[in-house]
Structure formats: structure tokens, C-alpha cells
C-alpha positions as CSV (number, residue, x, y, z in Angstrom):
1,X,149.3,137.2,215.5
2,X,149.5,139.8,212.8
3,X,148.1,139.5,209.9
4,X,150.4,139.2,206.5
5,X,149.5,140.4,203.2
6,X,151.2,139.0,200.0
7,X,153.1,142.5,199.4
8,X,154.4,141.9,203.4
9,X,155.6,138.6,202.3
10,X,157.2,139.7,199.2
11,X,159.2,142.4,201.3
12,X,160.1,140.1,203.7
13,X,161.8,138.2,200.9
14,X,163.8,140.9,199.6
15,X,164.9,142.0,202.7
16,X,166.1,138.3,204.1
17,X,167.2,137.3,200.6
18,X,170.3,136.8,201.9
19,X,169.7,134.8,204.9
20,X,167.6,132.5,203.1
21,X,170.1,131.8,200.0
22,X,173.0,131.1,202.7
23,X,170.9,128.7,204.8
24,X,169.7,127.1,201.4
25,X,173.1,126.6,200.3
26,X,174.1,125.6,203.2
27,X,171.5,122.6,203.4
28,X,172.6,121.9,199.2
29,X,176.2,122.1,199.8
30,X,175.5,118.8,203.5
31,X,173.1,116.9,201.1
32,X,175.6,116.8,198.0
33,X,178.4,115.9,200.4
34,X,176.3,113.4,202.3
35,X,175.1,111.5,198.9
36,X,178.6,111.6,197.4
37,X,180.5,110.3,199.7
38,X,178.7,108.2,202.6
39,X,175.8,106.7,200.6
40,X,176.6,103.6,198.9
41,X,175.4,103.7,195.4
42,X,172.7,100.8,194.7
43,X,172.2,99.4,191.3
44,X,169.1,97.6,189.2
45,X,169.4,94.9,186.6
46,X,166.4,93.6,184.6
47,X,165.3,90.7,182.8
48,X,162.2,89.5,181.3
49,X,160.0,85.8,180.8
50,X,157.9,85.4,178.0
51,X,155.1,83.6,179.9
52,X,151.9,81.3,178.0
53,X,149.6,78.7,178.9
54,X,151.3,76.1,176.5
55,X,149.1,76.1,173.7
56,X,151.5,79.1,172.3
57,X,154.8,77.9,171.0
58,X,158.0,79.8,172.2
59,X,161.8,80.1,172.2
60,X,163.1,77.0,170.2
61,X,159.9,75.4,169.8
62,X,158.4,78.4,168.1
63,X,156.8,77.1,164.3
64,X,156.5,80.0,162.2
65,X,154.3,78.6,160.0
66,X,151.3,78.1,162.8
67,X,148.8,80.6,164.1
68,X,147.9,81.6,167.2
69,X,144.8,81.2,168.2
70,X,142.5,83.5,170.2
71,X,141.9,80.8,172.5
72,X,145.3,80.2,173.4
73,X,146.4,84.0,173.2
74,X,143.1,84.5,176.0
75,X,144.8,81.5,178.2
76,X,147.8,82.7,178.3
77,X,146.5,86.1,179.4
78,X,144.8,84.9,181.9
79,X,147.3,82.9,183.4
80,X,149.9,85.3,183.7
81,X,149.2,86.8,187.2
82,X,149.3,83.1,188.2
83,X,152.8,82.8,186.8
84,X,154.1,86.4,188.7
85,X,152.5,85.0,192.3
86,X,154.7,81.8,191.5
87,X,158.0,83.7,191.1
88,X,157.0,85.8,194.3
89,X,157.1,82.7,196.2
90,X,160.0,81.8,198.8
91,X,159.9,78.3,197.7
92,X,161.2,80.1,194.2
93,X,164.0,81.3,195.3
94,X,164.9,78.4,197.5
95,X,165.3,76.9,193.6
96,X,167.1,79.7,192.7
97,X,169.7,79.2,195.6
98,X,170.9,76.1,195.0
99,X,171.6,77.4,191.2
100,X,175.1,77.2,190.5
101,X,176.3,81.0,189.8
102,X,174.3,81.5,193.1
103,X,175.8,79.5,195.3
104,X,179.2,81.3,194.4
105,X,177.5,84.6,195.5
106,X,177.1,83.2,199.1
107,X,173.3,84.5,198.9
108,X,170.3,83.0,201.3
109,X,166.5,82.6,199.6
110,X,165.9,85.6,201.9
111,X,167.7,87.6,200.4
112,X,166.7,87.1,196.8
113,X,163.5,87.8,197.2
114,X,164.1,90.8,199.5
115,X,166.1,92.1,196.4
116,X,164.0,91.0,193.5
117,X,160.6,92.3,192.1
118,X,158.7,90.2,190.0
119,X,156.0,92.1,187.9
120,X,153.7,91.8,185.0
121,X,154.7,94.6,182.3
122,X,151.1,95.3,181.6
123,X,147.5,93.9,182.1
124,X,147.4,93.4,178.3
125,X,151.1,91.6,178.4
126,X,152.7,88.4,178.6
127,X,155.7,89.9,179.8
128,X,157.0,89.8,183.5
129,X,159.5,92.3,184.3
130,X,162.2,91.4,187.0
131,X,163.9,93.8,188.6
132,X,167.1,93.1,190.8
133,X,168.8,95.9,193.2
134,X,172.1,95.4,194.7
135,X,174.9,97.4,195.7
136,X,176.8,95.4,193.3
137,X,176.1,95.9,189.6
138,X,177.7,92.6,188.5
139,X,175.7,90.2,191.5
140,X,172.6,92.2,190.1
141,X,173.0,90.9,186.6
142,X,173.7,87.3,187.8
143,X,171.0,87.2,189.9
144,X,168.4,88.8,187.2
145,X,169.9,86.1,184.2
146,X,169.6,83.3,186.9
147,X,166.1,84.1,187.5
148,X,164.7,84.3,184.0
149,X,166.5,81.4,183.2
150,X,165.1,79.6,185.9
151,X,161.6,80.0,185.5
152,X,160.9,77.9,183.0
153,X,162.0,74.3,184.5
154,X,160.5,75.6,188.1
155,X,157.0,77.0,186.9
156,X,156.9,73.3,184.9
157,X,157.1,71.8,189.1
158,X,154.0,74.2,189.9
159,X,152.1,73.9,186.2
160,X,152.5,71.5,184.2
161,X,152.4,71.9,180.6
162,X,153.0,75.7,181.2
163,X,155.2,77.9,179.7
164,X,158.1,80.4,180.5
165,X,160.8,81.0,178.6
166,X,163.7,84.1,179.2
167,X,162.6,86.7,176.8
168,X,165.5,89.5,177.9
169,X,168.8,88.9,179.0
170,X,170.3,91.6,181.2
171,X,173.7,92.9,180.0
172,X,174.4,95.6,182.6
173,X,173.3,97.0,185.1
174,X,172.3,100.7,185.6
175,X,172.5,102.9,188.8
176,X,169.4,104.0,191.3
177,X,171.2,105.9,193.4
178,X,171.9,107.7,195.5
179,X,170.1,110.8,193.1
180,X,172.7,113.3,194.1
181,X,172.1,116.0,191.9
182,X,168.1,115.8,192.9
183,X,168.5,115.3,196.1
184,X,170.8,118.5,196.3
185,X,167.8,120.4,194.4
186,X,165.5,119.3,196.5
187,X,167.7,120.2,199.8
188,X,168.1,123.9,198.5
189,X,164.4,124.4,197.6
190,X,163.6,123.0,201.0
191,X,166.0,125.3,202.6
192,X,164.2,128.2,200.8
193,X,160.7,127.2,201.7
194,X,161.7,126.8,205.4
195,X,163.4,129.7,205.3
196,X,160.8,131.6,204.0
197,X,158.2,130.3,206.6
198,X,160.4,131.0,209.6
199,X,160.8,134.4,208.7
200,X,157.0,135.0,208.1
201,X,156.1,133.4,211.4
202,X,158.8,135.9,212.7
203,X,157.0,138.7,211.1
204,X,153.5,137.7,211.7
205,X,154.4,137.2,215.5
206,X,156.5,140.3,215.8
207,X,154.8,142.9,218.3
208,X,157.0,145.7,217.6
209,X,155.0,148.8,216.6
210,X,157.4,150.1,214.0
211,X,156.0,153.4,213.5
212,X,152.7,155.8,213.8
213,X,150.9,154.3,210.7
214,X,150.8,151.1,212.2
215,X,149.7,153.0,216.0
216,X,146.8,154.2,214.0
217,X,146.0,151.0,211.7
218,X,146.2,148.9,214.4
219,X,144.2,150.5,217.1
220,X,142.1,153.1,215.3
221,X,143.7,156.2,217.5
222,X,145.3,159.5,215.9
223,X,148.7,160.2,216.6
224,X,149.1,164.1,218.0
225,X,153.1,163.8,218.0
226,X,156.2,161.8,217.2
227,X,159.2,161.7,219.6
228,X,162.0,162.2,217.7
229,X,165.3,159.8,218.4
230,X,168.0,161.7,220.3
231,X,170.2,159.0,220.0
232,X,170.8,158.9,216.3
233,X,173.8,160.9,215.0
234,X,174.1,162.4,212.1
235,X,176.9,161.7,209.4
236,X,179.1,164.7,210.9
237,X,178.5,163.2,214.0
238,X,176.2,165.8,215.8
239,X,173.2,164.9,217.6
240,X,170.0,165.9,216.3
């Protein structure tokens, strides 16, 4: 294989500039098409639960007039992870599907929780995120309401004396994809790089002595004389 120096592969560039801009637009122009017209578009909705250990008042039992303590707000830190393992379980959303506004949706447990994502907003928070994708925007949103609202009465089964109270409602829902204007970026520049790579290895492989400088460069011998190319006409058309 012959060895390729950067100004070689710069060269090969300029020369097969063409090649590789038709074979990334090419690739662009299938992946735009693809995503815009035979991917279903998916969408997310997300709600939140204000979770505590009790000893913190929330929602409609909140006093303004109390403190919280350092004890309480430690509990309730600690407990948290606790309360996002609950709302992972399948026994969760067996509750959740015999909710009413479920039930209309003609949804299994199984599919819930294959279509929900529980998670705690940060180490340092007593929010839990939930995420819910579906293909339709509208199910989403029911599905994300119905499972912050849920929480509280269900965690109560598991914990007494625990806490959990919706702290977001989810109004709409936003779209996940497909990402067609990335994804036809990222087709193009993967065109390129492939591109780019084939024609190196073509280069790099390629045999061909293509004239006496590379005779001599590439086994050390001095070149006496140069047939000339009696086959290559002139712009008069005479042989030379």
C-alpha cells in the first residue's frame, strides 16, 4: 500500500470534489425523504411530584407560617430514590390502568411503563421528573397528568404517612422526532467522510506508476529516457 501524505490527501479532495458532494447529497437528499415522510413522529410530555417524607407540609396542607426543619428537609432527601423505585414498579401502573382517563385509552400496565420514565431531577431535589413518549401528543399528556396525579394516593399503599403531591401539570406535549433536519446533516457529513476514505484507500492502493518521478522515488533507479505517447493528438489533430 502506498503511503499518503496530507498534501496527497488534500489533492485527492480537490480533484474528487465532485464525486464526493454528489454522493453526499445524494445520501442528504434519502435521509430527509426517509424522516419526512415514512417515520412516524413521536412525542414527550412531562409532569412532575413534589415528593417528602411527611414531616414537610405540601399542596393544600402547606402552613406558611411553619418552618422546615433540617431534619425533615434530610428525610425527605433521603427518601426520594425510594419514592422513584416505587413509581418504576409494574404494580404502579397496574394502578394507573384501572384509572379512569386510562381505561378510555385501551392501554395495558405494559405498556405504560414501557412508555414512561420516572426520574429524580437531581441528587439534591425533591423533584421526580416523568417523562411520557407516544406517537400521540394528546395520549402522552393524559398519561403524564394521570401519573402525577396518581402518586400520591398509591405511594400512601406502599408508605404510609409519606408524601407525593403533583408539582407540574403537563399542558402539551412537544415533539422528539424524528430530528430531520440533523439527521440530514449528519447523512451529508457521513457521505463526505466515506467518500473521502474510499477514495484515499483507492489512492493509497493504486499501483499505477504515473510518471518517472515516482519510477525513481519509489525504487531508487535513474530514469535514462521517456517514451513519448504516440497516441495523443494534438488540437489540429496531427500525431506527435
Amino acid at each position: 500500500m502506498n503511503e499518503i501524505s496530507i498534501w496527497q490527501v488534500l489533492n485527492i479532495i480537490v480533484k474528487r470534489l465532485w464525486a464526493i458532494l454528489l454522493v453526499s447529497v445524494i445520501l442528504a437528499g434519502a435521509t430527509y425523504v426517509y424522516n419526512a415522510n415514512f417515520v412516524t413522529p413521536t412525542y414527550a410530555a412531562k409532569s412532575a411530584i413534589l415528593a417528602t417524607n411527611g414531616g414537610i407540609a405540601t399542596g393544600n396542607q402547606q402552613d406558611t407560617s411553619s418552618k422546615i426543619g433540617s431534619s425533615d428537609l434530610a428525610s425527605s432527601l433521603s427518601i426520594v430514590d425510594t419514592y422513584v423505585d416505587i413509581f418504576k414498579t409494574y404494580s404502579f401502573y397496574e394502578y394507573i390502568e384501572e384509572q379512569p382517563e386510562i381505561q378510555r385509552l385501551n392501554l395495558s400496565a405494559r405498556q405504560l411503563l414501557s412508555m414512561t420514565k420516572v426520574s429524580r431531577r437531581s441528587e439534591e431535589s425533591l423533584f421526580i421528573d416523568v417523562r411520557v413518549a407516544n406517537t400521540d401528543p394528546k395520549t402522552a399528556v393524559i398519561i403524564a397528568n394521570c401519573v402525577a396525579m396518581s402518586a400520591p394516593d398509591y405511594v400512601n399503599t406502599k408508605l404510609p404517612g409519606a408524601s407525593a403531591e403533583p408539582a407540574d401539570k403537563c399542558i402539551s406535549a412537544y415533539i422528539t422526532g424524528p430530528l430531520t433536519a440533523r439527521n440530514t446533516v449528519l447523512a451529508f457529513l457521513f457521505g463526505a467522510f466515506v467518500s473521502i476514505v474510499f477514495f484515499i484507500i483507492l489512492a493509497a492502493t493504486d499501483k499505477t506508476i504515473k510518471g518517472e518521478d515516482e519510477i525513481t522515488k519509489r525504487y531508487n533507479i535513474t530514469v535514462l529516457g521517456v517514451v513519448p505517447d504516440f497516441d495523443t493528438k494534438t488540437t489540429k489533430g496531427a500525431r506527435r
